[in-house]
GUVEXSE-891992 format. One record per residue (C-alpha): x, y, z. Coordinates in steps of 0.25 Angstrom, whole numbers, padded with zeros to 4 digits. Layout:
// GUVEXSE-891992
+-------+-------+-------+
|     x |     y |     z |
+-------+-------+-------+
|     X |     Y |     Z |
...
+-------+-------+-------+
This chain:
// GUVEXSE-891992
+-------+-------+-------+
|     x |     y |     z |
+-------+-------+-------+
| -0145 | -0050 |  0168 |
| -0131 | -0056 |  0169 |
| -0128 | -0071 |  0166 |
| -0117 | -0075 |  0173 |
| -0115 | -0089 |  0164 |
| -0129 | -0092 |  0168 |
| -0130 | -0085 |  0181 |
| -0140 | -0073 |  0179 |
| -0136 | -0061 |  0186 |
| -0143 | -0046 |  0187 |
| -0131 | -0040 |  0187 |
| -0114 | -0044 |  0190 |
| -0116 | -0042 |  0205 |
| -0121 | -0053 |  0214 |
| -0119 | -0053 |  0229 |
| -0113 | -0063 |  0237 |
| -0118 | -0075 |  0246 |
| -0121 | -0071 |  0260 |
| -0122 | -0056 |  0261 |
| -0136 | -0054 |  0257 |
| -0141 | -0068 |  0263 |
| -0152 | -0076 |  0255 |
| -0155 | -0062 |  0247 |
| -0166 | -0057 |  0257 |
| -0170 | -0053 |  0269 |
| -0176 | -0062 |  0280 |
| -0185 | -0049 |  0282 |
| -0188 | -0037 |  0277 |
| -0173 | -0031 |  0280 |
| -0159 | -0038 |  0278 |
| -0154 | -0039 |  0292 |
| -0148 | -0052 |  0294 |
| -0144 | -0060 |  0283 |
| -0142 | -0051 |  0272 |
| -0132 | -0039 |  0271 |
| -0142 | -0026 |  0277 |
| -0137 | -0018 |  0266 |
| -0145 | -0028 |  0256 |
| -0157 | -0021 |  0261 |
| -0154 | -0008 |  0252 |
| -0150 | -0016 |  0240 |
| -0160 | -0023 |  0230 |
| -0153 | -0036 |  0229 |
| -0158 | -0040 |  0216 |
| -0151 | -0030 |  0210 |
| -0138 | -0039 |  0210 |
| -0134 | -0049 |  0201 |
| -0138 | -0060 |  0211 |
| -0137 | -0061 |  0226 |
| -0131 | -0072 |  0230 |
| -0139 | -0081 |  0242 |
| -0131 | -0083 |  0255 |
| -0125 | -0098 |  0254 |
| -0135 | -0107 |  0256 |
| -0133 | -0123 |  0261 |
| -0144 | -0135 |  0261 |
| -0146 | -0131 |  0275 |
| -0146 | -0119 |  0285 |
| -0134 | -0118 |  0292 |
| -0131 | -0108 |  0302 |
| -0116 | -0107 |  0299 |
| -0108 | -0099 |  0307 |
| -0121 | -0088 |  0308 |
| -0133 | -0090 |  0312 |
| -0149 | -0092 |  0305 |
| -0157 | -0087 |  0314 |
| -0164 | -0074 |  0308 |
| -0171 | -0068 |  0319 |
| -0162 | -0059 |  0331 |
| -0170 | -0051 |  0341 |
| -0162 | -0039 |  0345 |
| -0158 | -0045 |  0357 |
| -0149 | -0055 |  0349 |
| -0144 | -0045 |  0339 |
| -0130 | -0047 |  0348 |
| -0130 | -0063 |  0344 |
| -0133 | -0059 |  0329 |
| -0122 | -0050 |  0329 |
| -0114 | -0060 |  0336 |
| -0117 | -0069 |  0325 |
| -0111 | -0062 |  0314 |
| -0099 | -0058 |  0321 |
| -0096 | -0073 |  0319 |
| -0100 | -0074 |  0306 |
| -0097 | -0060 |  0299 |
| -0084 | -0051 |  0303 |
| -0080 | -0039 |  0295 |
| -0065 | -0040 |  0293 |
| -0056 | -0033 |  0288 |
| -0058 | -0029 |  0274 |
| -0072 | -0037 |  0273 |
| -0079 | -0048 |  0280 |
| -0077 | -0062 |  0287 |
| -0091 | -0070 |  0286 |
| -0091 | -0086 |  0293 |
| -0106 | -0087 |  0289 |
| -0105 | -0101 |  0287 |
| -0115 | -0104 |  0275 |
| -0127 | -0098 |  0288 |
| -0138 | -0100 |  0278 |
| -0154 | -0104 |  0280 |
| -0151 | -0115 |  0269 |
| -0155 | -0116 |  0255 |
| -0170 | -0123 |  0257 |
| -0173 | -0110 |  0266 |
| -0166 | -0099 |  0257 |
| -0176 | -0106 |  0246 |
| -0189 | -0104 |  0256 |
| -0185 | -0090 |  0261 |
| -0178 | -0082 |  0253 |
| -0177 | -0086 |  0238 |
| -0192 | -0083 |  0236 |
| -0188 | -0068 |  0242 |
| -0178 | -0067 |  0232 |
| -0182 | -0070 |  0218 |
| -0180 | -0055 |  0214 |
| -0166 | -0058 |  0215 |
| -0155 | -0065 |  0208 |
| -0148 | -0076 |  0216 |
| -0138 | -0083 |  0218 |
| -0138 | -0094 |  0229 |
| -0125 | -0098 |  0236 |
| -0126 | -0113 |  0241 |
| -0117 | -0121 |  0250 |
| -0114 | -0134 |  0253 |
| -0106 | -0144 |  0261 |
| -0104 | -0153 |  0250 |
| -0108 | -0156 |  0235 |
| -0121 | -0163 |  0240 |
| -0125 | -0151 |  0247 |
| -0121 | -0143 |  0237 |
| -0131 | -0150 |  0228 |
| -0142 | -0150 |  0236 |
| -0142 | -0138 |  0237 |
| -0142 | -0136 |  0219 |
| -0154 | -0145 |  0221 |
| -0162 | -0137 |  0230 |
| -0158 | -0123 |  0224 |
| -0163 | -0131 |  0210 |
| -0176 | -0134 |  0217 |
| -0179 | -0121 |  0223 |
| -0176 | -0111 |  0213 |
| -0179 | -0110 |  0199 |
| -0170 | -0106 |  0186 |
| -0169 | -0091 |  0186 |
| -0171 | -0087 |  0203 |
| -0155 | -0090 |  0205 |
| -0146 | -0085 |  0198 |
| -0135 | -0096 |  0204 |
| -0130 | -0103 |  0214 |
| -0119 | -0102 |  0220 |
| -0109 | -0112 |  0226 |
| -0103 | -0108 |  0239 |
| -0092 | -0118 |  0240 |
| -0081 | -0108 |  0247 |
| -0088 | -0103 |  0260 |
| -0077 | -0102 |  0271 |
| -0086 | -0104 |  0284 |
| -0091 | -0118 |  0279 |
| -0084 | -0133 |  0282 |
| -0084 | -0136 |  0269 |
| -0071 | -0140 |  0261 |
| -0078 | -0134 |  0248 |
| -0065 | -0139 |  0239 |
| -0067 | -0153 |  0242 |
| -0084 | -0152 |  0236 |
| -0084 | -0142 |  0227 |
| -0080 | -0150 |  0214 |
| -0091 | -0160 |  0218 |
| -0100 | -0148 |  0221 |
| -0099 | -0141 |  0208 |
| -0099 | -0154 |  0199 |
| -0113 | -0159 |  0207 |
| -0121 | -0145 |  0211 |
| -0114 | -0137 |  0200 |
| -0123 | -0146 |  0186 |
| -0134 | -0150 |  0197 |
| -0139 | -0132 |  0198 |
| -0149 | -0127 |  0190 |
| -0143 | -0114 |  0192 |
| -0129 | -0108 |  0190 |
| -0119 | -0111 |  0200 |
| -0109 | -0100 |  0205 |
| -0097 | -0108 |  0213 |
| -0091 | -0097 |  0225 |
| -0075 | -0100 |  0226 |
| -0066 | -0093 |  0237 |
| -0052 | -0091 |  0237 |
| -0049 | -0098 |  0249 |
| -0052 | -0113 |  0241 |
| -0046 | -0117 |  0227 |
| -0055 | -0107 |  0220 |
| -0047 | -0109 |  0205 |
| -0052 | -0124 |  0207 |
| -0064 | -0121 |  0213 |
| -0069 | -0110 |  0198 |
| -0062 | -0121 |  0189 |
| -0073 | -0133 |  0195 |
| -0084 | -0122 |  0195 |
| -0083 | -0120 |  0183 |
| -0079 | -0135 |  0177 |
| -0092 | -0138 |  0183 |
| -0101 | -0127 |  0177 |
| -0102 | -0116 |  0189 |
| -0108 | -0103 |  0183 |
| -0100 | -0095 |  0192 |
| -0089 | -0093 |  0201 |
| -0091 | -0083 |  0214 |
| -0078 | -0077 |  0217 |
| -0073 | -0077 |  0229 |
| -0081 | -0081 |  0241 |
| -0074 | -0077 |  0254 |
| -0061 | -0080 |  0261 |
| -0057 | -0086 |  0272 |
| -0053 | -0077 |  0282 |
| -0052 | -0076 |  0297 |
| -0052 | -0065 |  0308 |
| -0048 | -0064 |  0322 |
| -0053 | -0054 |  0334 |
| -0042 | -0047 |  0337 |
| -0045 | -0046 |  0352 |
| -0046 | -0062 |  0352 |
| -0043 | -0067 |  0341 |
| -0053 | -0076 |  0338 |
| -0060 | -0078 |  0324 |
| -0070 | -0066 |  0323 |
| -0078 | -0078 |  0314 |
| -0086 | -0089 |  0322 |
| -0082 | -0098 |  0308 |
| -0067 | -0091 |  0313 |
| -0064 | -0091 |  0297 |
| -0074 | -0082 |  0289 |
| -0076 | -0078 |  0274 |
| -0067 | -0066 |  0271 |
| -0077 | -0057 |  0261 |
| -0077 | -0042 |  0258 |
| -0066 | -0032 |  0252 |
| -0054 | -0041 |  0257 |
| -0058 | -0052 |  0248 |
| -0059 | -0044 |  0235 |
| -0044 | -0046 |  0229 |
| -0046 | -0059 |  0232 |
| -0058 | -0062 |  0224 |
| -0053 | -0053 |  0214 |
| -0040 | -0061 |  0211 |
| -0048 | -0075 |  0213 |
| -0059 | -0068 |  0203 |
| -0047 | -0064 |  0193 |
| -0039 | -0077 |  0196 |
| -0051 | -0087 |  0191 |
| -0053 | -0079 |  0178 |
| -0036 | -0080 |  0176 |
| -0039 | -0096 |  0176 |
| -0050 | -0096 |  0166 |
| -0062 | -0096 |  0174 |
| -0073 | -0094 |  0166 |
| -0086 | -0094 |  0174 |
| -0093 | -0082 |  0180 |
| -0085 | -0076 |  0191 |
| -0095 | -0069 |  0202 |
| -0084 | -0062 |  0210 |
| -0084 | -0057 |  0225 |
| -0075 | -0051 |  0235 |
| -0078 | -0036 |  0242 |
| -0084 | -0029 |  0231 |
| -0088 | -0017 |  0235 |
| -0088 | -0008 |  0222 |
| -0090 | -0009 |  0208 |
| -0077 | -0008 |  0206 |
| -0074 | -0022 |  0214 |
| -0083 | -0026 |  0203 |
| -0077 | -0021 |  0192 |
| -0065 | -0028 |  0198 |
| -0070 | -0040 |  0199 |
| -0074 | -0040 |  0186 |
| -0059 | -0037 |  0181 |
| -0054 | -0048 |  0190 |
| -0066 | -0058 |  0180 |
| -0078 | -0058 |  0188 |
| -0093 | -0058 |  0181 |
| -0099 | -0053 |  0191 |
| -0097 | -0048 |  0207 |
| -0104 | -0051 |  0220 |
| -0106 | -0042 |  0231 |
| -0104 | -0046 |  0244 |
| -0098 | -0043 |  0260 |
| -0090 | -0029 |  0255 |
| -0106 | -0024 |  0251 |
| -0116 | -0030 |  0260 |
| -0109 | -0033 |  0274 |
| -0107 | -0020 |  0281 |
| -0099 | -0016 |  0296 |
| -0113 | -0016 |  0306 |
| -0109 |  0000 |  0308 |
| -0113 |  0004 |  0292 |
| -0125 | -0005 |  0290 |
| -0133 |  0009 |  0292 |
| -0127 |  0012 |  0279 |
| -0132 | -0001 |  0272 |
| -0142 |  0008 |  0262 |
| -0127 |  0014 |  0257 |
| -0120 |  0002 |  0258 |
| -0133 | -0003 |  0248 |
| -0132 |  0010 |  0239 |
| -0119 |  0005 |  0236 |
| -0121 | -0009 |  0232 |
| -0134 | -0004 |  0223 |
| -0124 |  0004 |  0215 |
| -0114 | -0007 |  0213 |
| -0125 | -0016 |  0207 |
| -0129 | -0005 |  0199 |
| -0113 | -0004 |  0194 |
| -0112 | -0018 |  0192 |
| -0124 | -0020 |  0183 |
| -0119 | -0012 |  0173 |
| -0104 | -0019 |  0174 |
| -0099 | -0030 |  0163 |
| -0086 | -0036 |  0170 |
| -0074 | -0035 |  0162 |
+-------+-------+-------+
């Protein structure tokens, strides 16, 4: 076990929020929700896996919540992703929009499924008062030792939310008021050297480094947004420079506290190299688990690859 200044990990590699959804299947199969290539992987063989963001109530964001397609609607489904995912480029444009069932629900559905695991729950919030009420029911709901931390999703590109004018007030009010260790998630695109110095000036076990960038794309044949949100979250091997030099750049200023760093890792290499960059540990997300539609017949590979890098990373000491 690792312990991340009081985070307690199985091993340095975590996943990130969204891609493997509330860390189970509604059925028996990940279909919807969760990456199809997660039903080839053990998932409590990482570190932690990191619940999709969760709010204090279900919001259909720019997606959709229903759970149930007949055939016959599978072209509406599709449709719907479109909208909300697009492979670009050199990784992925997502306008989700925090699409979540809600926390109360994440509690009766799937937490009880997934006590095997470690867990990390992403919350967000509109406000500092939303962002406490949701401390208090994860206080209420889970006991010391069945979460690993929570995390603070204050840089997400496809709310309303002006997350620099709360997030002071956020962290000096939800950070003391959690029974369990807090992870605040920064992204380039706000004032993330300010946003690390008040996370840790008011106790955050951890920073998650980078979320997505904002990023926009055009069809070429009309050129309209390819997003229904029109901007998206930018995610995948385009972004890894990035949160390497932001990673890097957080440690020149003296940050001290854990660093959980993501951007298109792919290999064990991009984890080494975040390790040199002065990360603690790495999360996998969009450049392993989202897939173009045409290979997902290879998903048991795809899987056979990311079982190997977990392997590789529990037996790597960054640095």
């Amino acid at each position: 076990m690792i312990d991340l200044n009081g985070i307690k990990l199985r091993n340095r590699l975590v996943t990130s929020a969204s891609l493997l959804g509330y860390g189970a299947p509604k059925g028996r199969l990940a279909i919807l929700g969760l990456s199809p290539i997660a039903n080839f992987v053990d998932l409590r063989r990482f570190g932690a896996v990191t619940v999709r963001t969760v709010t204090t109530q279900p919001r259909e964001g720019h997606f959709t919540l229903r759970e149930h397609w007949s055939l016959r609607e599978l072209p509406e489904l599709v449709r719907l992703y479109r909208g909300a995912l697009q492979e670009v480029d050199a990784g992925w444009l997502n306008a989700f929009g925090w699409s979540n069932i809600g926390v109360d629900r994440y509690f009766d559905e799937y937490f009880p499924r997934t006590m095997e695991q470690q867990r990390i729950l992403s919350l967000g919030g509109f406000s500092a008062d939303e962002f406490v009420a949701l401390v208090e029911t994860v206080n209420a709901k889970a006991r010391p030792g069945e979460l690993a931390a929570v995390e603070f999703n204050v840089s997400c590109h496809n709310v309303d939310v002006d997350f620099s004018a709360i997030i002071e007030e956020v962290l000096r009010r939800a950070v003391p008021a959690s029974k369990f260790p807090v992870i605040l998630k920064i992204s380039p695109d706000f004032d993330y050297r300010e946003h690390a110095r008040l996370a840790e000036s008011h106790g955050v076990a951890a920073i998650a480094a980078i979320n997505t960038v904002k990023g926009l794309r055009l069809d070429p044949a009309t050129g309209r947004p390819l997003l229904k949100n029109r901007y998206g979250g930018l995610s995948g091997r385009a972004i890894k420079p990035i949160a390497l030099r932001v990673v890097h750049e957080l440690r020149e200023m003296g940050i001290r506290v854990p660093i959980i760093a993501g951007g298109g890792v792919r290999t064990f290499n991009d984890v080494r190299e975040f390790g040199w960059a002065g990360a603690d540990a790495v999360s996998l997300g969009s450049e392993a688990w989202l897939k173009p539609l045409w290979s997902m017949p290879l998903a048991p590979l795809h899987a056979l690859h990311i079982r190997r890098l977990i392997g590789q990373v529990a037996a790597w000491s960054p640095r």
